[in-house]
C-alpha positions as a Markdown table, in Angstrom:
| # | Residue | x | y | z |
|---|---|---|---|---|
| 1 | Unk | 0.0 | 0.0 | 0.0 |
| 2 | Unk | 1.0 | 3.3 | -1.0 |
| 3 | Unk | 2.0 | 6.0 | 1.7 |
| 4 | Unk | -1.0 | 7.5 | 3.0 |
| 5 | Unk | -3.1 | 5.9 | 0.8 |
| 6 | Unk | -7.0 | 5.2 | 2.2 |
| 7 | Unk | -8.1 | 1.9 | 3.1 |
| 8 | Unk | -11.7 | 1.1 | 3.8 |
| 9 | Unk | -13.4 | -1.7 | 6.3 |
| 10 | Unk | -15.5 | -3.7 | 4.3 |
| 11 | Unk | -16.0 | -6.6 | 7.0 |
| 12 | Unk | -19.5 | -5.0 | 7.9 |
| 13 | Unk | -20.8 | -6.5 | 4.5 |
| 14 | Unk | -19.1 | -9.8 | 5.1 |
| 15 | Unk | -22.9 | -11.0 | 5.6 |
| 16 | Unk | -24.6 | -9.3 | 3.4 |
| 17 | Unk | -26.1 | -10.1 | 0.2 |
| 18 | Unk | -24.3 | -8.7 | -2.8 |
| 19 | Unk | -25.4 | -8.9 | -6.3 |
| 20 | Unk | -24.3 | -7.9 | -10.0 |
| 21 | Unk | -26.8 | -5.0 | -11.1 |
| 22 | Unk | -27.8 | -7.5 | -14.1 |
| 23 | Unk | -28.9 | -10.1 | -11.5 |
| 24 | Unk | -30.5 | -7.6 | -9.3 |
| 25 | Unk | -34.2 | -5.4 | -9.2 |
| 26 | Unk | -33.8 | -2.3 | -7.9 |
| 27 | Unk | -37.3 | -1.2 | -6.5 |
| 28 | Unk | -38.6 | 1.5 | -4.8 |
| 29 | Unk | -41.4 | 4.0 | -4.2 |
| 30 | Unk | -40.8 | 7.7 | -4.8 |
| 31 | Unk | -40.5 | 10.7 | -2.2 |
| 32 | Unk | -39.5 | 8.1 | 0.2 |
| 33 | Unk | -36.6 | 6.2 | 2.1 |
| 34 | Unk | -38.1 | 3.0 | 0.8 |
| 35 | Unk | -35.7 | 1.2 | -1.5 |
| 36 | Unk | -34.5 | -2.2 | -1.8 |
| 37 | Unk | -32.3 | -4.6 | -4.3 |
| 38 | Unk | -33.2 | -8.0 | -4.5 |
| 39 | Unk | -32.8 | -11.1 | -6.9 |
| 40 | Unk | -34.7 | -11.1 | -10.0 |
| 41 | Unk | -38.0 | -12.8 | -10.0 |
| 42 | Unk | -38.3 | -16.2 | -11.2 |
| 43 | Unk | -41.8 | -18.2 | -12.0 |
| 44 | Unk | -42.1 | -19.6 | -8.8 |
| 45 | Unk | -41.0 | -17.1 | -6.4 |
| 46 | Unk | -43.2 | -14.5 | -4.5 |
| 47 | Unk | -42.9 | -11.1 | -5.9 |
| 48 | Unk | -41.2 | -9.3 | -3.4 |
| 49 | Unk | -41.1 | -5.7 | -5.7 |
| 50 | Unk | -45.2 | -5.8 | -5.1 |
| 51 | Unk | -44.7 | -2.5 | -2.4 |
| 52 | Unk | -43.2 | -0.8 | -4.2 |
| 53 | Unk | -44.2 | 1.4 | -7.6 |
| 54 | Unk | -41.1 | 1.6 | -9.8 |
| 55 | Unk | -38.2 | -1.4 | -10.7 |
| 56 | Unk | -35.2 | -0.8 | -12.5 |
| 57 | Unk | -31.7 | -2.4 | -12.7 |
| 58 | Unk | -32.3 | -6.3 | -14.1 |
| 59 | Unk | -35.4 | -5.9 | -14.7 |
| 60 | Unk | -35.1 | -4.6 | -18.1 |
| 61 | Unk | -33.0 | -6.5 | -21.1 |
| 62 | Unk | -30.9 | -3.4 | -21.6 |
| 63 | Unk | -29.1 | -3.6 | -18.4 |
| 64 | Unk | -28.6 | -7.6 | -18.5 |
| 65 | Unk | -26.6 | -7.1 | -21.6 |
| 66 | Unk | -24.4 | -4.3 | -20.8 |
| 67 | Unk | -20.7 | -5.0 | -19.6 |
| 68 | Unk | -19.7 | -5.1 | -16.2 |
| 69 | Unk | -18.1 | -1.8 | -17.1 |
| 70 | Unk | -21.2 | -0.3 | -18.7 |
| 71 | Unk | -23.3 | -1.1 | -15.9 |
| 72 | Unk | -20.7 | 0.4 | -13.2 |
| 73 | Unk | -21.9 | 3.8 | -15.0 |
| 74 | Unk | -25.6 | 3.1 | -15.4 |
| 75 | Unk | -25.8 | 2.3 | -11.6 |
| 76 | Unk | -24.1 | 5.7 | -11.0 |
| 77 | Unk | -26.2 | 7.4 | -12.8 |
| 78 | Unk | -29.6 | 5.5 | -11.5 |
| 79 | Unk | -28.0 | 6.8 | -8.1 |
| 80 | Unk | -28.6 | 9.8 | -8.9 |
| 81 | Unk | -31.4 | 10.0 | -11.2 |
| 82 | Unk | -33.5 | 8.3 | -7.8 |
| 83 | Unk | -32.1 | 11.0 | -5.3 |
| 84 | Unk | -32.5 | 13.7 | -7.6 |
| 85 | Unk | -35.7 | 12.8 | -9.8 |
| 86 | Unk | -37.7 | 10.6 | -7.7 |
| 87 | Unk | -36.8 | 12.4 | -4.8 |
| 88 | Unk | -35.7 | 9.0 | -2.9 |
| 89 | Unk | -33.3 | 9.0 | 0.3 |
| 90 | Unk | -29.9 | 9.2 | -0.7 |
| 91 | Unk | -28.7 | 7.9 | 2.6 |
| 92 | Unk | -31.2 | 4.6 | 2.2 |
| 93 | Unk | -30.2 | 4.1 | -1.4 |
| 94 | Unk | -26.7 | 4.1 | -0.4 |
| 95 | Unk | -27.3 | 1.4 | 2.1 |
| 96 | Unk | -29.3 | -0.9 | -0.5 |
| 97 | Unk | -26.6 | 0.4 | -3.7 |
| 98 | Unk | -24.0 | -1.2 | -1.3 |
| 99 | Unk | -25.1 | -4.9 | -2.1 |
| 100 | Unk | -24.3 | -4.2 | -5.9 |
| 101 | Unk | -20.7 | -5.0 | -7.0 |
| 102 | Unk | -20.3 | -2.2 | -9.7 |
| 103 | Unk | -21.4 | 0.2 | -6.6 |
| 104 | Unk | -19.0 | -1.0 | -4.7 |
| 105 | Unk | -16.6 | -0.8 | -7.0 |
| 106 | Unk | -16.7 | 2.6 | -7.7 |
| 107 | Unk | -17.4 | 3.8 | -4.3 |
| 108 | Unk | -15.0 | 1.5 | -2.9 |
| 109 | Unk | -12.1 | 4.7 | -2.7 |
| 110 | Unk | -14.3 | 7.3 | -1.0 |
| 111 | Unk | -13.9 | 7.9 | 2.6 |
């Protein structure tokens, strides 16, 4: 490690969840804190998005084809499209955004 270079604990999300943002839904319900990834839905599983009015990430073709790269941007931008737009809570996004890798991965410097 370089000379005063930043480290960051990740062993808080040692039990967490974490998901590719092609694998994930991102729902939520505008003007609110309420926001949640989860897995994509499947013919036989309940439908956990049902509380909530909008869905994004893997729910859509588009984002299951981009690159890993690709997606790293889209989720950034999503980020703030929801806090800005859709007037969600940034600080309750971030907590949900933290079980996708390309979030992570981009984030994973700031301190």
């Amino acid at each position: 490690m370089k000379p005063n270079q930043k480290t960051r604990n990740n062993n808080w999300s040692k039990n967490i969840k974490t998901y590719t943002a092609d694998k994930a839904i991102l729902a939520w319900n505008p003007n609110s804190n309420q926001v949640k990834i989860g897995p994509l839905l499947d013919s036989w599983s309940k439908d956990w998005t049902e509380p909530y009015l909008m869905t994004g990430l893997g729910a859509y073709e588009a984002i299951r084809r981009m690159s890993f790269e690709e997606r790293t941007l889209y989720v950034m931008a999503e980020f703030k499209r929801l806090v800005v737009d859709y007037k969600v809570s940034p600080a309750a996004l971030h907590k949900e955004m933290c079980k996708l890798e390309e979030y992570q991965r981009q984030t994973e410097n700031w301190l």
